[in-house]
N, C-alpha and C positions, 0 to 999 in steps of 0.2 A: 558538530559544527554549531548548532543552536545554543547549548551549554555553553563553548569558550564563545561565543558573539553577546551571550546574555553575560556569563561574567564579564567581558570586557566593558560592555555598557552601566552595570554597576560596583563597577570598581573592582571587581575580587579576583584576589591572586590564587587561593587554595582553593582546591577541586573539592577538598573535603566540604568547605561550607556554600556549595553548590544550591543543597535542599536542606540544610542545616534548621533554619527555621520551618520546616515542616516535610521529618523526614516520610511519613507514611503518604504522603502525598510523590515524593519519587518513588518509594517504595511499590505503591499501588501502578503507577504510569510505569514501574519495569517490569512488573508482572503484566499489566495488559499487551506491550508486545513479546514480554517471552511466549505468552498465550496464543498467540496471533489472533487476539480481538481486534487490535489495530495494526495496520501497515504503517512503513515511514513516511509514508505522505501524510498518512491521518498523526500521526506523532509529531511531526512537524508542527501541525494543526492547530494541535492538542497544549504544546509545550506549554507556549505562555500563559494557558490558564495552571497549568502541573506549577510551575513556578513562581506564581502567586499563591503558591498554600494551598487548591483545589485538591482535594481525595476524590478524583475520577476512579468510578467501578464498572465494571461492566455493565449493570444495571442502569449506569449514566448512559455510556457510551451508549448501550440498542436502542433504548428511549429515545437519545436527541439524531437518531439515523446514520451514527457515525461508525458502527462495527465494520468491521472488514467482513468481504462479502467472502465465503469458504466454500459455499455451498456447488458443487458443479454442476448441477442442472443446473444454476442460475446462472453462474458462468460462461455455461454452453450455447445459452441462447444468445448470448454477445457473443462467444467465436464465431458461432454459425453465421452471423449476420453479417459479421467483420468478414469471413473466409467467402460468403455469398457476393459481397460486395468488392471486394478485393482483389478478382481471378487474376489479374496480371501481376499483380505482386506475390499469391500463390504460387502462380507459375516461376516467378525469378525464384523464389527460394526452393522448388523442384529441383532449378539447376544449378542449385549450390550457393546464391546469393544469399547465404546467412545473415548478413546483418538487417535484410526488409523483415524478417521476424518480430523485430524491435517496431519496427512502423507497426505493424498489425499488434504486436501487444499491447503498443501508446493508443489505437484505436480501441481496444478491449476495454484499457484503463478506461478511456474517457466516455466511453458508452458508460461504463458501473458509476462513471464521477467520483473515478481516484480510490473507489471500495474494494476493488478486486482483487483476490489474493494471488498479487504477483505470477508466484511460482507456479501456480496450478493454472493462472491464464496461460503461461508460458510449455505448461507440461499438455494443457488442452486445446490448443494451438498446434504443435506439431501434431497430434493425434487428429484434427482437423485436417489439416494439408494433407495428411499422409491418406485418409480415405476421401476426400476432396476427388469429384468427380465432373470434369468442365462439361 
């Protein structure tokens, strides 16, 4: 979405010349999320400098606090907090209300400030609820 919104804004019809004037600068921004150093949100973020020509490395990204958070202790201590604080939306998704998951994940996000690696919030979340003791 942010590619055709940015080509549209400066004119360009071909996808090829997207990062044309500076290919190792998309290069570099598709390898940092195939990597999972960054999430979409941080990519989002990230884009308009990636498209101005910026060579973001990793070594950018952990220095300015922008990596994705992978780590699961560090994760853990936001579910815990979010699943401590949460007991009644625990409980609906005990009995089956799947989609308050998504509440307590958007809680997880925003505790990390958008750093959190998604899918492991989401994999450390249901391991939460499921030994979650009221």
């Amino acid at each position: 979405g942010d590619v055709s919104r940015t080509m549209n804004e400066k004119g360009l019809t071909e996808p090829a010349l997207t990062f044309a004037s500076s290919p190792a600068s998309g290069a570099a921004f598709v390898n940092l999320i195939d990597e999972g150093v960054i999430n979409s949100r941080l990519a989002k973020q990230l884009f308009p400098r990636v498209w101005e020509g910026e060579v973001l490395t990793r070594e950018i990204v952990e220095r300015e606090g922008l990596a994705q958070v992978s780590d699961p202790a560090e994760i853990g201590r936001f579910v815990d907090e979010v699943v401590a604080a949460n007991a009644k939306t625990v409980d609906e998704i005990r009995k089956g209300k799947e989609n308050a998951l998504q509440f307590l994940k958007g809680q997880v996000m925003k505790a990390s400030r958008g750093k959190a690696n998604p899918t492991l919030v989401e994999e450390l979340l249901r391991e939460a609820i499921r030994n979650h003791r009221d």
